[in-house]
Steps between C-alpha positions, in 0.01 A plus 500: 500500500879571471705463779652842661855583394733439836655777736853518519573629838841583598579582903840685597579712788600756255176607284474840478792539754874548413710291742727288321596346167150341544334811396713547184410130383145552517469874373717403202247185413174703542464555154662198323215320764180710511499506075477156554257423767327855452243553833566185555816586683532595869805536760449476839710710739519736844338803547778793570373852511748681390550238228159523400511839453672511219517101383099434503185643396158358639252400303117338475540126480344298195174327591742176446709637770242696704383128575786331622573838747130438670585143506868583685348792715194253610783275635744720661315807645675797548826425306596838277543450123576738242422408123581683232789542234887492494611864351781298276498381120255261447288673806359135634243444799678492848359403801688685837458374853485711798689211748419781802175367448532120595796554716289391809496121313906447502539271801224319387561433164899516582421162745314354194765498278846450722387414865798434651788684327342815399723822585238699664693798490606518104268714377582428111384169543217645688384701217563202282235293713251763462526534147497158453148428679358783305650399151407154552083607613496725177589204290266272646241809446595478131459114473183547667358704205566293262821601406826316385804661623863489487673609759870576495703595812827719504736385801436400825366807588177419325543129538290428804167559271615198294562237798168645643332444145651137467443397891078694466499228168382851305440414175779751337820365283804679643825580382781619742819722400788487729745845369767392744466239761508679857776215652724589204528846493571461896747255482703659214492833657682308815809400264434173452580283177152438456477371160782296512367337886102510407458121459642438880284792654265411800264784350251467839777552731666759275195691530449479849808627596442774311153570668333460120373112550089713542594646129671216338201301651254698286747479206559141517135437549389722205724313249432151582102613493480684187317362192848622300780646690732738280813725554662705299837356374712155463744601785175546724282179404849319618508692818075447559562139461714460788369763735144447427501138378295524244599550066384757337267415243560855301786806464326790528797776315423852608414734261503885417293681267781591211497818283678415242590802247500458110756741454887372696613895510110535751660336811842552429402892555295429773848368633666819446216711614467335887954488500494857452287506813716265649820669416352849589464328898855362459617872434366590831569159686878536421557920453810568573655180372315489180834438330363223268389488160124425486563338160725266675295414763269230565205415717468151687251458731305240757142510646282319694362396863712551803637184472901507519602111410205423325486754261914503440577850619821372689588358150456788338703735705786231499495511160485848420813520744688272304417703177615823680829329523498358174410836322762699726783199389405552140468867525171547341333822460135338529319567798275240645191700711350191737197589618291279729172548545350330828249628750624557863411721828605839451471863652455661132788591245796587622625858479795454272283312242230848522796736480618303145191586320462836661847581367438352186193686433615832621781449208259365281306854546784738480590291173144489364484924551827588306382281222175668482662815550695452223273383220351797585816698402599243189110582425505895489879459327309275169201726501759781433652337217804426716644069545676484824795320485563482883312598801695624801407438877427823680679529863185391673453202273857398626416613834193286561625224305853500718251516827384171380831316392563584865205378651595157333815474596431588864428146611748376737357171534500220228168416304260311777435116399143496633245786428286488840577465919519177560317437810734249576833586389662111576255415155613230347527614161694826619709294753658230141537870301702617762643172564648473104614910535218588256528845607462688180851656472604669188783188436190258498361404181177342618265763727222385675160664577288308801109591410323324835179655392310389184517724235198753385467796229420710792849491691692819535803288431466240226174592304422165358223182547669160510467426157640803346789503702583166377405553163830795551718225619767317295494145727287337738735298817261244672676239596295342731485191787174426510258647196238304407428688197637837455310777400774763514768342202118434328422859489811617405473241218157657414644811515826412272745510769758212530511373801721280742309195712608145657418172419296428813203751344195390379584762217821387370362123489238615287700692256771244474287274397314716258803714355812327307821698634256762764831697561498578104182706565600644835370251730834357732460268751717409744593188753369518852453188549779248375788765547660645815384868595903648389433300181153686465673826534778415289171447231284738552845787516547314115192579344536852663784571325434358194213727497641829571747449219192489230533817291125713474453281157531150660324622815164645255531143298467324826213693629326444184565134529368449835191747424411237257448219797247710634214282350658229682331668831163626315210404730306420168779196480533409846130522624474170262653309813246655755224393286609130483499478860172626519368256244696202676317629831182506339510194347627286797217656693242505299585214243443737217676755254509838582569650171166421379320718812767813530338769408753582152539112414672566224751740608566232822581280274778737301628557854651187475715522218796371586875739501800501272839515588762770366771457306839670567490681142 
């Protein structure tokens, strides 16, 4: 009788349940993953309710599976599990727990794991102890059936099933993921040179006295347990070495699922189509001191977390400041629109950024009605035999229209630089603007626009998802601290937008070393980690410059150029390196091949295919 094809079985706090960049990782490789593994596929993750709503749809188990849930429910009683599908491309098998129902167990099974320096009273790691016992009891109902399973774990988050797997001896290979180790993102965020200091780090007392030692505990644990440990870039497997003490046995590149357009002039109008949107909310964002030429003005823009050093805002603004000065010392007649796009607590838009569109619309209207009115004239005028050679305003054309030239140049105060209330005015990000004088004056060449809410086609202000706004977008500013990988300069790669990052992201080592000349096809990186932060401004200010002084020709040529690195980023490329580490678990465990048992052999194999560099031509 053949042996059953494996499980692959990957757990993550964010299945079916948006909360970080998590989500976007796994969403994105659904359907590079479930064509591969077909039913044979299944993520593991937290029930949510109002997640669930719209994220998953419950469904009658196979018999396969139908077995393994009376095995699981024999063993832990009462414990609420929903089965069913994920509602996203490749629609795979999900299994949702309800932690409300085990909650009773957590200072049991929290003394089991960490007596003696659990934090009782973090309720993360809490829910990360329940999920764990449950996770690691479903596996061992799997095993139980009969089944070989792989089981891959996203963070630390999920990480407690895989030391409970490894310390229960369940007989389930295990590969572990760490995104971004917990210690580093902590320390950088505190200032300090952490890449440059990592090999003298006491990374125990480090994380003690910064109340994480419980977490890093799990994360440490997780990685020196796994089968295969993995992360996600070079800059990362150097960091996990140190903080976790353990090598990574495989880079894990994150992927997006790239729609790539046989036709150039296809995404180069998509381009123009979401910057008319964009330029129809700077019209209203800046009425009344709309005395730039939209031709000769550009839009730069950040995005991210809430996550001030590590993501590079302070960087950013420093930068454009320095531009401002350099534009206003050359006497350009470009205009630089910064926007930055970062969640924060507000108390809804602000009434100045409402009163823009309203204006804007009103004169949109009046506009819109003497047009029609008119063709209606020109209209009757042809049908009589007659060609108008002009068309004259009546007096309540001019009226109406002079009501709103009025209403625009009413404002008394300048352009706002954030769009919402800030609940707390002393924010960080508005406290630098104000500290550089980035107060959109007329003088200033570079205006900023402070989004802290992300963006959605629905908003009464700016109209647009993420990715179309981006897509309108002429550059991409991420320089980042601390970035593992880097999904925002990879999406505006995707999306053929050039795009600015540093050297200390996991997305700018891979590039480099996969691109001759990267800055040639839109992709610049600069120094955060060998040069002084004035030197890094000094850079980043450069290639700011240089790129506002590319005509519309040289800016089109370099869209089209970094379009083209879009495959780079294709899941169907990248999920090659997933599937090695699986067959490296599976084989360490098991002491066989995988590719011979997965249930499309063949196209497991083709998965790993190796890459090809790009040339610079």
């Amino acid at each position: 009788m053949a042996e059953k094809a494996p499980y692959l079985i990957e757990v993550a706090w964010e299945v079916a349940r948006k909360v970080g960049g998590i989500y976007t990782v796994l969403r994105s490789k659904v359907p590079f993953t479930a064509k591969l593994w077909r039913d044979h596929y299944i993520l593991i993750g937290i029930y949510n309710a109002q997640s669930a709503a719209t994220e998953f749809e419950a469904v009658e188990p196979p018999a396969a599976i139908a077995e393994v849930l009376q095995d699981f429910n024999e063993a832990m009683v009462g414990v609420r599990v929903h089965f069913g599908r994920w509602l996203v491309p490749g629609y795979p098998h999900v299994f949702l727990f309800d932690l409300h129902s085990v909650e009773h167990n957590i200072y049991q099974w929290r003394q089991e794991l960490m007596a003696g320096f659990a934090s009782s009273d973090d309720h993360e790691t809490n829910d990360s102890i329940l999920f764990g016992n449950v996770v690691a009891r479903l596996l061992q109902s799997f095993a139980s059936c009969g089944n070989k399973v792989i089981a891959h774990f996203h963070e630390w988050q999920a990480a407690v099933g895989l030391i409970l797997v490894n310390q229960r001896k369940i007989d389930v290979p295990t590969v572990f993921t760490t995104h971004a180790t917990l210690l580093g993102r902590y320390i950088c965020a505190s200032r300090v040179d952490f890449y440059n200091s990592i090999t003298m780090l006491n990374v125990d007392r480090e994380a003690g006295t910064r109340g994480i030692y419980h977490r890093h505990w799990i994360e440490r644990e997780a990685a020196q347990r796994a089968t295969v440990f993995t992360t996600v870039s070079d800059i990362t497997a150097f960091e996990a070495e140190h903080v976790l003490g353990r090598k990574v046995d495989v880079i894990l590149p994150n992927g997006l699922n790239v729609q790539r357009f046989a036709a150039l002039h296809t995404f180069q109008n998509l381009h123009a189509e979401s910057k008319d949107i964009i330029n129809n909310f700077v019209r209203g964002h800046f009425y009344g001191f709309y005395d730039f030429d939209p031709d000769k003005t550009l839009y730069y823009f950040t995005a991210g977390r809430r996550e001030y050093y590590n993501k590079g805002v302070d960087v950013f603004i420093d930068s454009l400041a320095s531009l401002n000065h350099r534009l206003k010392e050359a006497g350009s007649d470009t205009t630089i629109i910064a926007f930055i796009i970062m969640p924060g607590a507000t108390n809804n838009y602000n009434v100045e950024s409402l009163k823009g569109q309203s204006v804007i619309r009103d004169l949109q209207d009046t506009c819109n009605k003497i047009i029609a009115k008119k063709g209606k004239e020109m209209q009757e005028m042809a049908m009589r035999g007659v060609v108008p050679e002009s068309l004259s305003l009546s007096k309540e054309d001019i009226v109406f229209l002079k009501r709103r030239i009025l209403a625009l140049k009413s404002r008394e105060s300048l352009p706002p630089i954030t769009t919402h209330n800030m609940v707390d005015d002393k924010d960080e990000i508005l406290e630098h603007l104000r500290r550089v004088h980035l107060f959109n004056r007329p003088e200033d060449r570079v205006k900023v626009v402070y989004h802290p809410e992300f963006l959605s086609s629905a908003s009464t202000l700016l109209p647009l998802d993420y990715s179309d706004f981006v897509r309108g977008c002429h550059l991409g500013v991420f320089p980042s601290y601390y970035e593992p990988w880097g999904y925002t300069p990879a999406e505006c790669t995707v999306l053929g937008v050039p795009s600015v990052t540093s050297n200390l992201t996991g997305f700018s080592n891979f590039m480099t070393s996969r691109v001759e000349r990267p800055d040639h096809h839109g992709i610049y990186v600069c120094d955060r980690r060998f040069k002084s932060y004035d030197e890094t401004i000094s850079q980043m200010a450069d290639v700011m410059w240089s790129f506002c002084r590319f005509n519309r020709r040289e800016r089109i040529e370099l869209r089209n150029r970094t379009e083209a690195l879009s495959e780079l980023l294709d899941w169907r490329k990248l999920g090659r390196h997933y599937s090695e580490s699986y067959a490296m678990a599976f084989d360490k465990h098991f002491h066989s091949p995988l590719s011979s048992l997965s249930p499309l052999s063949s196209s497991f194999s083709d998965s790993l295919d190796d890459d090809q560099p790009v040339s610079s031509s």
